[in-house]
C-alpha positions in Angstrom: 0.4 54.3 37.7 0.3 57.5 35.9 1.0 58.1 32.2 4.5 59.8 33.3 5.7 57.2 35.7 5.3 54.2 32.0 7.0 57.3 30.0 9.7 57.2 32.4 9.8 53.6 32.7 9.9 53.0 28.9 12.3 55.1 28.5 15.1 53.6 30.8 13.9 50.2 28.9 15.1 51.1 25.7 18.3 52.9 27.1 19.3 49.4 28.6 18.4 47.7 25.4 20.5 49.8 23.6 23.1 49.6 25.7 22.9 45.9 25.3 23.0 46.1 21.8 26.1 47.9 21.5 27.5 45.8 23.8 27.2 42.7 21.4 29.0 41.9 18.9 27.9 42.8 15.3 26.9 40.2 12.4 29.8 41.1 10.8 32.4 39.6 13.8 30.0 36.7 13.7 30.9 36.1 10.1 34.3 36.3 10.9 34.2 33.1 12.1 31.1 31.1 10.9 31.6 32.2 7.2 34.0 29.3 7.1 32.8 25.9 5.5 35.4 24.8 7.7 34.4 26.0 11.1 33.3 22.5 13.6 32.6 21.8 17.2 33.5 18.9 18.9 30.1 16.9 20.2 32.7 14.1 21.6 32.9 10.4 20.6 34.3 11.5 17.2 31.3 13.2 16.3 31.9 16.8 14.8 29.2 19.7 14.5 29.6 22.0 11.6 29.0 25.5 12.5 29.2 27.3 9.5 26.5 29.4 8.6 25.3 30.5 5.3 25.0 33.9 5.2 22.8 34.0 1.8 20.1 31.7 3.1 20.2 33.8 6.9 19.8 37.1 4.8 17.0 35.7 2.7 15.5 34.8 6.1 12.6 36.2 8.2 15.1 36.7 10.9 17.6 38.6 8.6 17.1 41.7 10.1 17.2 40.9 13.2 20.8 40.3 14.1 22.5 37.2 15.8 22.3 38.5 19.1 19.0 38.8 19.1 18.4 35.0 19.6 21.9 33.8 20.9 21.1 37.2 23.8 24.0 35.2 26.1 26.5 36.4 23.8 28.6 39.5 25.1 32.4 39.4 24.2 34.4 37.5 21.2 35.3 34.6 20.9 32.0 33.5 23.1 31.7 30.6 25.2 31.3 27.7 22.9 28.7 26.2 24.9 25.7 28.3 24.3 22.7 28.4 26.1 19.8 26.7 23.5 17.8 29.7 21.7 14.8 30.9 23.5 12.1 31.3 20.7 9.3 32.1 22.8 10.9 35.2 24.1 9.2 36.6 20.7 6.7 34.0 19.9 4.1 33.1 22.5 3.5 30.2 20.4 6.3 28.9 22.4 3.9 28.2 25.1 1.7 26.2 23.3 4.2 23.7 22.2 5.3 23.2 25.3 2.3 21.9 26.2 2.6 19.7 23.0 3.4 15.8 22.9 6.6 17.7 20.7 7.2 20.1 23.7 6.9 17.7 26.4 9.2 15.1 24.6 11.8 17.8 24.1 11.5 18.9 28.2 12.1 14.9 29.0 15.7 15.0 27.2 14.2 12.9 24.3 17.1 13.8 21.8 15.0 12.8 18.6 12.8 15.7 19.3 14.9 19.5 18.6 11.7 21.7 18.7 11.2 24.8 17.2 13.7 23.9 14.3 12.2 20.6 13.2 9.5 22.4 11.6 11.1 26.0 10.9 14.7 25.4 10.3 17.9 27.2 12.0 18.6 29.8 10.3 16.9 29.7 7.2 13.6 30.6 8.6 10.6 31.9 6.3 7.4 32.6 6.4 4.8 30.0 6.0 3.9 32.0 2.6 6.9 31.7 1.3 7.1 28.8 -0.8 10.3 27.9 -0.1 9.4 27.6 3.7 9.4 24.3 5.9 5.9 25.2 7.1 4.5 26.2 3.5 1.3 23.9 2.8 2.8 22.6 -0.5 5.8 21.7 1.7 4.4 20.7 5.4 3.8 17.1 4.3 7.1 16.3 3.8 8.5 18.2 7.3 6.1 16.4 9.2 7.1 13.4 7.0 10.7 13.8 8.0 9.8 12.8 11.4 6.9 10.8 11.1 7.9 8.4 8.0 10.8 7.4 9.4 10.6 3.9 9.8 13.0 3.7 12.9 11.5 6.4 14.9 7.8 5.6 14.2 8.8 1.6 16.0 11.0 3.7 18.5 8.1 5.8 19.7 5.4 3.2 18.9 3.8 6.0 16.6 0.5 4.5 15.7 0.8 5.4 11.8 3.7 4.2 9.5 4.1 6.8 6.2 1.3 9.0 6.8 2.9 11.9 4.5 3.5 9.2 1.4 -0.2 8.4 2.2 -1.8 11.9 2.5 0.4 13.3 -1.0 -2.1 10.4 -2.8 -5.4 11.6 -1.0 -7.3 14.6 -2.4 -6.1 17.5 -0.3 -2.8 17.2 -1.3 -3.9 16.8 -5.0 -6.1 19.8 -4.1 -3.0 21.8 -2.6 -1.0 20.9 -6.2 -3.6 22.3 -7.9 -2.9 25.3 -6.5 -6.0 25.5 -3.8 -3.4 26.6 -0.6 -6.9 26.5 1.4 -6.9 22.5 1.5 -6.1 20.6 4.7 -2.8 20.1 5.4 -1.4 18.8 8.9 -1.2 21.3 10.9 -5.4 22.0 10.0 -6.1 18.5 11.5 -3.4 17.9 13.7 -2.4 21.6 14.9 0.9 23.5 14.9 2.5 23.8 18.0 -0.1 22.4 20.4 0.3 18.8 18.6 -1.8 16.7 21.0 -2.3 12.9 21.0 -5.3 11.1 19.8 -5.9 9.9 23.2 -6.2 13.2 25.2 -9.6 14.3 25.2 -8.6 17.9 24.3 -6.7 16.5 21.2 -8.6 18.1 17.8 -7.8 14.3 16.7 -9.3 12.5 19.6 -12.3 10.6 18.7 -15.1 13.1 20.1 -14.0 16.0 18.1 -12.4 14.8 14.8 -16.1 15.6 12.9 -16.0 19.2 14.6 -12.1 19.4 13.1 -13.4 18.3 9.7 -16.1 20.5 9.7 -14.0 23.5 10.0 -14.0 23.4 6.6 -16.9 20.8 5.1 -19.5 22.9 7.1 -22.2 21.6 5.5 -21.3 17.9 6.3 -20.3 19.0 9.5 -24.4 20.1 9.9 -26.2 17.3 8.2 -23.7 14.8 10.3 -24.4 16.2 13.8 -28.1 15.6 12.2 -27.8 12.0 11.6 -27.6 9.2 13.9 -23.6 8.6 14.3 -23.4 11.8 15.1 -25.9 12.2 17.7 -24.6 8.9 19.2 -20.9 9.6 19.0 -21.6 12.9 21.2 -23.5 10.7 23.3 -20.4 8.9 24.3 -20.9 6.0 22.0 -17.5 4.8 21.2 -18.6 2.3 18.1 -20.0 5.2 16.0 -18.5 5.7 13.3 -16.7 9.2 12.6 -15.2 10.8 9.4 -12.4 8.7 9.3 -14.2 5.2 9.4 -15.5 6.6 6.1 -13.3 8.6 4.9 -10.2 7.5 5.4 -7.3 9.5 7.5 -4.5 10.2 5.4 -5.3 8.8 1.9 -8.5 10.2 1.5 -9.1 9.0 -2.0 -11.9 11.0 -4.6 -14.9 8.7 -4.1 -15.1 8.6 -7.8 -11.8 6.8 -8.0 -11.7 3.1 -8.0 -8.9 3.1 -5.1 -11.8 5.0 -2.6 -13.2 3.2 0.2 -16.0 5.7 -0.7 -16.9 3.9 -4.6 -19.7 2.7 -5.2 -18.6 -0.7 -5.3 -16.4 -0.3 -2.2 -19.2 1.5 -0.1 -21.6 -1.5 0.4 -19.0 -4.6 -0.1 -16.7 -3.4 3.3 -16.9 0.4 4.2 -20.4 -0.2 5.5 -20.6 -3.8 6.8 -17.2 -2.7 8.2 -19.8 -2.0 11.4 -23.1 -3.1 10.6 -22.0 -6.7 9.7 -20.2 -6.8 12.9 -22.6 -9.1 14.9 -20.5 -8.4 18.3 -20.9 -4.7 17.8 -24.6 -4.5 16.3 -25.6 -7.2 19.4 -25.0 -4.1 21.7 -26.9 -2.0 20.2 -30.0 -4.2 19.0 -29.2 -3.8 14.9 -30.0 -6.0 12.6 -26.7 -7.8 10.8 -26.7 -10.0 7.7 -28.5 -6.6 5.1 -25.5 -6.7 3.4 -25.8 -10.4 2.2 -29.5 -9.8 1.4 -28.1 -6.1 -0.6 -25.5 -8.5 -2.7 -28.3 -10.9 -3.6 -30.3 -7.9 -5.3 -29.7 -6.8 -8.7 -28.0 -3.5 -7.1 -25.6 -6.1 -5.3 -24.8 -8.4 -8.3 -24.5 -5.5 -10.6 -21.7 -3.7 -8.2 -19.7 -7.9 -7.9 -19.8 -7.8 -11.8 -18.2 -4.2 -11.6 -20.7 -2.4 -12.5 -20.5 1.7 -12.1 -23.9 3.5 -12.2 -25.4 1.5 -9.2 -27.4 1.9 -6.3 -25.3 1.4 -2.7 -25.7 2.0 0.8 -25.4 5.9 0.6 -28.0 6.2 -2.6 -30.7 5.4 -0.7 -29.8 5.7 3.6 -27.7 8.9 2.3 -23.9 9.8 3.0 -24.0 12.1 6.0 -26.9 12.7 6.9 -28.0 8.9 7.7 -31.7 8.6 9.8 -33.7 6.1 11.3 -36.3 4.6 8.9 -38.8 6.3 12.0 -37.4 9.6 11.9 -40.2 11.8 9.3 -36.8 13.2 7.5 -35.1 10.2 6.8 -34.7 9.2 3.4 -35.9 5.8 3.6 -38.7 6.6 5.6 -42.4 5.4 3.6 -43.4 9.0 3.2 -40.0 9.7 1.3 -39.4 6.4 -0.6 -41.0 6.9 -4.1 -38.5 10.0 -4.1 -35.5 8.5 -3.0 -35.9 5.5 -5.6 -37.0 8.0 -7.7 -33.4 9.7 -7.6 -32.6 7.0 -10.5 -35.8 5.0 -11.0 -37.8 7.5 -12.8 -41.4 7.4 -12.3 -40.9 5.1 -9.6 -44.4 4.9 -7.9 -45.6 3.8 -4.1 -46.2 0.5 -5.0 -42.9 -0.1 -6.6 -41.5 2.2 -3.7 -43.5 -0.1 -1.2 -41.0 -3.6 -2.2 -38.5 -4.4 0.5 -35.1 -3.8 -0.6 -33.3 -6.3 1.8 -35.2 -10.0 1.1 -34.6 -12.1 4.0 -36.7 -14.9 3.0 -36.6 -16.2 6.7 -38.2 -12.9 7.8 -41.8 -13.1 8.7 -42.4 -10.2 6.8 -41.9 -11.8 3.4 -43.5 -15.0 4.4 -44.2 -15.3 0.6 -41.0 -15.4 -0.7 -39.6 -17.6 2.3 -42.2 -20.2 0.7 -41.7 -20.2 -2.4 -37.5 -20.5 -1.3 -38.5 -23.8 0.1 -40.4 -25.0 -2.8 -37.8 -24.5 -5.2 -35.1 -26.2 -3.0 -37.1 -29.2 -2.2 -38.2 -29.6 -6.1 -34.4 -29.0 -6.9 -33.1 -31.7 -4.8 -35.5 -34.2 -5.9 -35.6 -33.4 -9.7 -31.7 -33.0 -9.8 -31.4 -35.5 -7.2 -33.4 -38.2 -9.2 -31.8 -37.4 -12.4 -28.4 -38.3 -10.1 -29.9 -41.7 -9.1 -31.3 -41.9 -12.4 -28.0 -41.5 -14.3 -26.0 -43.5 -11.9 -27.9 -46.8 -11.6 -26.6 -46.6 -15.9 -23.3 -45.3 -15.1 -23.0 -48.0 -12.4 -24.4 -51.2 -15.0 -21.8 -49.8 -17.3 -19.3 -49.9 -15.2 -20.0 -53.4 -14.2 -20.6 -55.1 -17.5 -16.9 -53.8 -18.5 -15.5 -54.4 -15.0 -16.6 -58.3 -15.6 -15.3 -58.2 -19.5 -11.8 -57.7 -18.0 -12.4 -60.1 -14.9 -14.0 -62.6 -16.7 -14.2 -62.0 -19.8 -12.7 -65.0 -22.5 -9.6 -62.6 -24.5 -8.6 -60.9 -20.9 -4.8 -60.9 -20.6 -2.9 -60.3 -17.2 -1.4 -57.0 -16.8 -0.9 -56.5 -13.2 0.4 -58.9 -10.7 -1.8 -59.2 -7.7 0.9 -57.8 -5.9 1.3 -54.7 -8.3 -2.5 -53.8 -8.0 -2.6 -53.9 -3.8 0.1 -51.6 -4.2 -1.9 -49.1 -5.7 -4.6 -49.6 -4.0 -2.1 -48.6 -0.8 -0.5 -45.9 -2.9 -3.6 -44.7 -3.9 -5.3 -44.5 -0.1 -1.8 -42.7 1.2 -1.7 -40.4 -1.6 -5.5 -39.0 -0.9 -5.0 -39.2 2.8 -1.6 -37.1 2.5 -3.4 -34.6 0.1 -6.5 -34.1 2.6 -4.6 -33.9 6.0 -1.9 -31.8 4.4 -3.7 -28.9 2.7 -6.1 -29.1 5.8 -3.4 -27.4 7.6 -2.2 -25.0 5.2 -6.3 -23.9 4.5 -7.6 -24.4 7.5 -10.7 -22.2 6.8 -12.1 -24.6 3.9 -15.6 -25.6 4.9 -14.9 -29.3 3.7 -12.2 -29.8 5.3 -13.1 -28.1 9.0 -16.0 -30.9 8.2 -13.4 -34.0 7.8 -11.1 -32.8 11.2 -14.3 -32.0 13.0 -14.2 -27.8 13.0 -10.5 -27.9 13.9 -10.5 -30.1 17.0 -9.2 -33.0 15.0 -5.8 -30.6 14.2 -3.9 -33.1 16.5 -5.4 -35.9 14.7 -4.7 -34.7 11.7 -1.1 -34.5 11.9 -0.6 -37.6 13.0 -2.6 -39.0 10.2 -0.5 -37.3 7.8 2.8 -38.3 9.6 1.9 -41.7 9.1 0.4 -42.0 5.6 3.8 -40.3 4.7 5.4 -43.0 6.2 3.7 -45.2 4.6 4.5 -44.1 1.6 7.9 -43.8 2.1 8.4 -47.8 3.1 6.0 -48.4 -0.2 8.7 -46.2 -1.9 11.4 -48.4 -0.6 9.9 -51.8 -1.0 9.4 -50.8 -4.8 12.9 -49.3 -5.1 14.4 -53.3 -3.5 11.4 -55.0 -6.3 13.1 -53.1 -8.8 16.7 -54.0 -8.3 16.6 -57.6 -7.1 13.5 -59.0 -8.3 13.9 -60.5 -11.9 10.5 -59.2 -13.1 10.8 -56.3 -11.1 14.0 -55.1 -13.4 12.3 -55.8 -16.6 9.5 -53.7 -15.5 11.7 -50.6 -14.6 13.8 -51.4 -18.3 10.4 -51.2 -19.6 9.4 -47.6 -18.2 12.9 -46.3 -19.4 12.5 -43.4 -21.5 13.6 -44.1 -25.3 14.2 -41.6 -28.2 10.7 -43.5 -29.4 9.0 -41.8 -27.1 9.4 -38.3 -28.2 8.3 -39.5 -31.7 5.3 -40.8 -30.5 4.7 -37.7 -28.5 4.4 -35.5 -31.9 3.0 -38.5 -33.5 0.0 -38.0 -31.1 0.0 -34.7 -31.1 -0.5 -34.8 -35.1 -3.3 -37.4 -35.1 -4.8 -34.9 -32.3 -5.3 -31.9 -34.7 -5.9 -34.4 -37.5 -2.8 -34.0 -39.6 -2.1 -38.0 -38.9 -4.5 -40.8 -39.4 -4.1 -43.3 -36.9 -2.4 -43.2 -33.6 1.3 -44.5 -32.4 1.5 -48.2 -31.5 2.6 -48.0 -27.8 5.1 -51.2 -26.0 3.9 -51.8 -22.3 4.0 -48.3 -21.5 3.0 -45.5 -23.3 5.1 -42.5 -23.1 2.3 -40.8 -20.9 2.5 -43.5 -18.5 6.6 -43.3 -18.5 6.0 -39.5 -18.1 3.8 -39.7 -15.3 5.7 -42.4 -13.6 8.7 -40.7 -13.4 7.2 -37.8 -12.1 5.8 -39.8 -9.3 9.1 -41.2 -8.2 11.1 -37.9 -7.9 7.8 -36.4 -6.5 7.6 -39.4 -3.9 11.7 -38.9 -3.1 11.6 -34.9 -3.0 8.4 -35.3 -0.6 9.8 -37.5 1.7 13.0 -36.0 1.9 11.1 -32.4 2.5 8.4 -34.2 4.8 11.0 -36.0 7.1 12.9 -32.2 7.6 9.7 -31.2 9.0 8.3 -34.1 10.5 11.9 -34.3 12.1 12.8 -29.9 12.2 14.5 -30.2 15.4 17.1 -32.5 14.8 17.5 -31.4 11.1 18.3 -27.8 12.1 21.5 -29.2 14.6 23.0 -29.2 11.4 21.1 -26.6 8.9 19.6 -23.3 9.0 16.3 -22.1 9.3 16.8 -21.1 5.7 17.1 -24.8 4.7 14.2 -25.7 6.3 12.2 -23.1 5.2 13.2 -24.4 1.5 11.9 -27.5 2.2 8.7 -26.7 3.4 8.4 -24.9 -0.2 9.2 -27.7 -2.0 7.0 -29.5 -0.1 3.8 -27.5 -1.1 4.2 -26.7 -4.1 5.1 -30.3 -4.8 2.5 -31.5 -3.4 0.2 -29.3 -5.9 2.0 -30.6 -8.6 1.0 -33.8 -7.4 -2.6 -33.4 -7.2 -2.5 -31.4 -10.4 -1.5 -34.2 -12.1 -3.3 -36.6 -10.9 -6.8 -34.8 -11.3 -6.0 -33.8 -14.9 -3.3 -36.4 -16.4 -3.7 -39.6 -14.7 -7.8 -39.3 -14.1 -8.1 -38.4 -17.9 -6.4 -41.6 -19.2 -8.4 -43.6 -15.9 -12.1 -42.7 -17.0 -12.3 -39.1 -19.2 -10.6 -40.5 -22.9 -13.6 -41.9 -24.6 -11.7 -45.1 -25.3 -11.6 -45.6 -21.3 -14.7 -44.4 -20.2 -16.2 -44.9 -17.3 -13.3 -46.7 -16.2 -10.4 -48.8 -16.7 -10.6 -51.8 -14.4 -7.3 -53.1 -14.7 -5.9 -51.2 -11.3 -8.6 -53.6 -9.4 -8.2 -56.5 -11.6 -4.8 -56.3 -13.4 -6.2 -57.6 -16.4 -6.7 -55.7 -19.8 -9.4 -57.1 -22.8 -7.8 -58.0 -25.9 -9.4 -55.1 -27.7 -7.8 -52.6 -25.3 -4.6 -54.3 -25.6 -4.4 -54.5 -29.2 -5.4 -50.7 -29.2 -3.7 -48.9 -26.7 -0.3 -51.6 -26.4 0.1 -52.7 -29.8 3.6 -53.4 -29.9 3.4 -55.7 -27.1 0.5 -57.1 -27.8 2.2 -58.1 -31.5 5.1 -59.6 -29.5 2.6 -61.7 -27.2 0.6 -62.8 -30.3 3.5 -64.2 -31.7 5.2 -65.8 -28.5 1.9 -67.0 -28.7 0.5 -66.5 -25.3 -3.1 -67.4 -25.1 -5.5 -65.1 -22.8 -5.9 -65.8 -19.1 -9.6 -67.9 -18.7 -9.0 -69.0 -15.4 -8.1 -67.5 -12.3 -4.5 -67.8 -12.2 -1.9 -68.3 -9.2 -1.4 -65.0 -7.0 1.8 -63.5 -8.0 4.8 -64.6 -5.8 6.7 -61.0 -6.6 7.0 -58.6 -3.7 4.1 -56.2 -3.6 4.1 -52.6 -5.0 6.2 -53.8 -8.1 5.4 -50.7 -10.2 2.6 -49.7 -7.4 4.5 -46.4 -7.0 3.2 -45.3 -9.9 -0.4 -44.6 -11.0 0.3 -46.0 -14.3 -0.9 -49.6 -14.3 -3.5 -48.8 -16.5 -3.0 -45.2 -18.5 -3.2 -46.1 -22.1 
């Protein structure tokens, strides 16, 4: 074609487009209409469109100059049809093709009505330039149009979007505090992710997809980009391995933190306690590839290791001595821990490190053949530990034991022993006492399944069957000991004075600070107690509305389908609160108030006898029960010698409680 014949033919093109243009109606008709704040279009189903335009923010534009009928071209006579054809943006911008191709685009060509296109990103028609600072597409503004979209919580579980606030999580990582700081050359979504051609992770062609996101990165950290094509993850993720780790498994996607902050997965305390065992204490994944696992527990056991634990900051981790990005095999001449280069790479912070002190293993594995020495003298140790410790243990409780004994037969036998307990009181709490640990083990077993004690006791969890039914039953057990106590102390005669005698009295409190003053010395002698102790009234009471709350609570659950025929899931979730946090109050007190008074107070120790043999020595009764021991001195009664007739009172009179003997 000759350079007349496109003369010719340009010219008729521009006569038809300006025949066109004069044809359309100006801006100014436009206005005459859409400058109203009132103008609206019916979308149906109540739903009303505004369609006013503001003619400031259109001037102001990058389109300003362009004219309405530029983009609405279907436009030829006023008033227009009201249903316009949608604005074809990529009859200017060939961009248009791209995001068509986009997982935007293609959403958009499926009808999916949460996508709009070009005017997600860019706006109507308030357009700018992604320089302008007020624009949609600015950097110091893209976070938050992509986050418009993409941290809504509705539409990211609509769409099954893999990544929930990723704009709220890169605003705290360090481009985005680069970008505030004025450096516009940061990353920013669109340098990652792309602008129109927005592909997903999983197509192979995606800058995101596994393969590539190092080449993405390194569009801008060139240098890392080299030394980690270098090392081995990068020469086996372009290999096609899969496991290999890529920027992110460091780094971080969004919220890439400074690694000098505390927060980074990249800190030096952070770096060697997860980032890197992350993978390489992985034994499935490592198994594949023939690496060794368990360097990380050998790295914690060094000085390096305990100094990071204790929170140290100048330390030694993974990346001080295998490096950051460029990582090598120990055979590979350039790698940092290989034996030619090891006096300099612990000479980075041991200065004047020399080959021999270069030359010690980092990683001490005292199984490993290779430090044979130091797996020896591990044995030694732990054999002479258990039989030195172990002996002193034998040693120590063949006395404890004698001790024990020669008070356990003072108060069985002994000449001034005075009955406490009925036989019937002290089987009680022996039962009460077997229910109560069994209900503690099999209950906490379930919520702490992971305790290594416990997976020992229900056999690794294959006793989990087992061990509900135990529990089930030492609760019922409990609960009939409960209400065989509950009967003792309403129709049995001694069974009433016993509960009169455990009812709180305004003498109590004064003992309380009476105690408390002869504790920090400000009172010279302690209280004179009556058959209970305020301690003992404390702690029984506490038992019973412990015992009634956790049976109520334990026959919800035990019991959750019929219970919830008349109550809520709410209720029954209230229960099972109560429940556990009952039953830490339980143990809690029995571990540090009721074993205190049992064998810790120094007037007890090693142990108060009386729950086996419901007796109590005179000397212990005039000390720690004064006031009834005054009132049985002068009734009179004479210590029990003999052995006397077993008690005739239902058993588990005051059995409920643990306070037979708390003094």
């Amino acid at each position: 074609m000759s350079t007349h014949t496109v003369s010719q033919l340009a010219i008729v093109v521009v006569s038809l487009a300006c025949i066109t243009a004069a044809a359309a109606p100006t801006d100014e008709e436009c206005m005459v209409c859409h400058s109203d704040p009132n103008l609206t279009k019916d979308m149906g189903g109540g739903v009303a469109k505004s369609m006013y335009l503001d003619a400031k923010a259109f001037s102001e534009s990058i389109h300003g100059t362009i004219g309405c009928a530029s983009c609405h071209a279907d436009i030829e006579e006023l008033p227009h049809d009201p249903d316009l054809k949608p604005v074809n943006c990529g009859a200017c911008h060939a961009e248009a093709d791209a995001y068509t191709l986009s997982l935007h685009g293609k959403a958009l060509a499926s009808g999916d009505k949460d996508v709009g296109g070009c005017i997600d990103c860019h706006g109507k028609h308030d357009t700018r330039s992604g320089d302008d600072p007020l624009s949609m597409t600015n950097p110091r503004n893209l976070a938050q149009t992509c986050g418009r979209c993409h941290s809504d919580a509705s539409l990211v579980k609509k769409h099954m979007v893999s990544i929930s606030e990723p704009s709220e999580s890169y605003l705290k990582g360090v481009h985005a505090i680069a970008i505030a700081a004025g450096n516009d050359k940061a990353a920013v979504c669109s340098d990652c992710h792309g602008a129109h051609e927005i592909l997903p992770s999983n197509d192979a062609n995606s800058p995101i997809a596994r393969a590539h996101i190092h080449t993405t990165c390194g569009k801008c950290h060139e240098k890392e980009l080299a030394e980690f094509n270098r090392s081995i993850h990068g020469r086996a993720l372009v290999a096609g391995i899969k496991d290999a780790p890529s920027c992110v498994d460091c780094h971080g996607e969004h919220a890439i933190e400074p690694p000098k902050t505390e927060e980074s997965i990249l800190a030096a305390q952070m770096v060697s306690r997860s980032t890197c065992p992350k993978c390489h204490e992985d034994e499935t994944v490592m198994m594949k590839y023939g690496i060794a696992t368990h360097l990380q527990a050998s790295y914690m056991d060094s000085y390096h290791g305990m100094a990071s634990t204790a929170g140290g900051k100048v330390i030694a981790s993974c990346a001080s001595c295998h490096g950051a990005h460029e990582i090598l095999p120990q055979d590979d001449p350039a790698s940092s821990i290989n034996k030619a280069n090891l006096v300099k790479t612990c000479g980075a912070c041991h200065e004047g490190a020399t080959e021999n002190f270069a030359a010690s293993p980092v990683h001490i594995i005292p199984t490993d053949s290779g430090q044979l020495a130091v797996g020896i003298v591990r044995v030694v140790y732990i054999w002479l530990i258990v039989l030195l410790i172990g002996g002193m243990v034998f040693h120590n409780s063949l006395l404890m034991l004698r001790h024990m004994a020669v008070k356990f037969r003072a108060e069985l036998r002994g000449p001034n022993a005075y009955r406490r307990f009925s036989l019937g009181q002290t089987l009680g709490h022996f039962v009460l006492m077997i229910s109560f640990t069994v209900l503690a083990i099999s209950g906490f077993a379930l919520r702490f399944p992971d305790n290594y004690w416990l997976k020992m006791i229900f056999f690794n969890g294959a006793g989990i069957e087992m061990r509900s039914s135990i529990h089930r039953w030492a609760g019922a057990v409990l609960i009939v000991l409960l209400i065989v106590h509950m009967l003792h102390g309403l129709f049995s005669r001694k069974g009433r004075k016993e509960v009169l005698s455990l009812l709180p009295r305004v003498c109590d409190v004064r003992d309380l600070f009476a105690n408390l003053l002869y504790a920090v010395g400000l009172r010279k002698e302690q209280p004179k107690y009556d058959r209970y102790s305020y301690s003992e009234k404390l702690e029984y009471w506490g038992m019973m509305w412990g015992s009634v709350l956790m049976g109520i609570t334990g026959l919800c659950m035990w019991f959750a389908e019929d219970f919830m025929r008349y109550f809520s899931k709410l209720f029954l979730d209230i229960a099972a609160t109560i429940h556990y946090y009952e039953a830490w109050l339980a143990v809690g007190t029995i571990l540090v108030w009721h074993m205190y008074y049992m064998i810790l107070d120094p007037e007890t120790y090693p142990m108060n006898w009386s729950w086996i043999t419901g007796r109590i020595t005179e000397e212990d009764f005039k000390e720690r029960h004064g006031l009834e021991y005054e009132r049985e001195v002068k009734n009179a009664v004479q210590p029990v010698v003999a052995e006397p007739k077993p008690a005739t009172d239902p058993m588990m009179a005051s059995a409920i409680m643990d306070s037979d003997d708390k003094k």
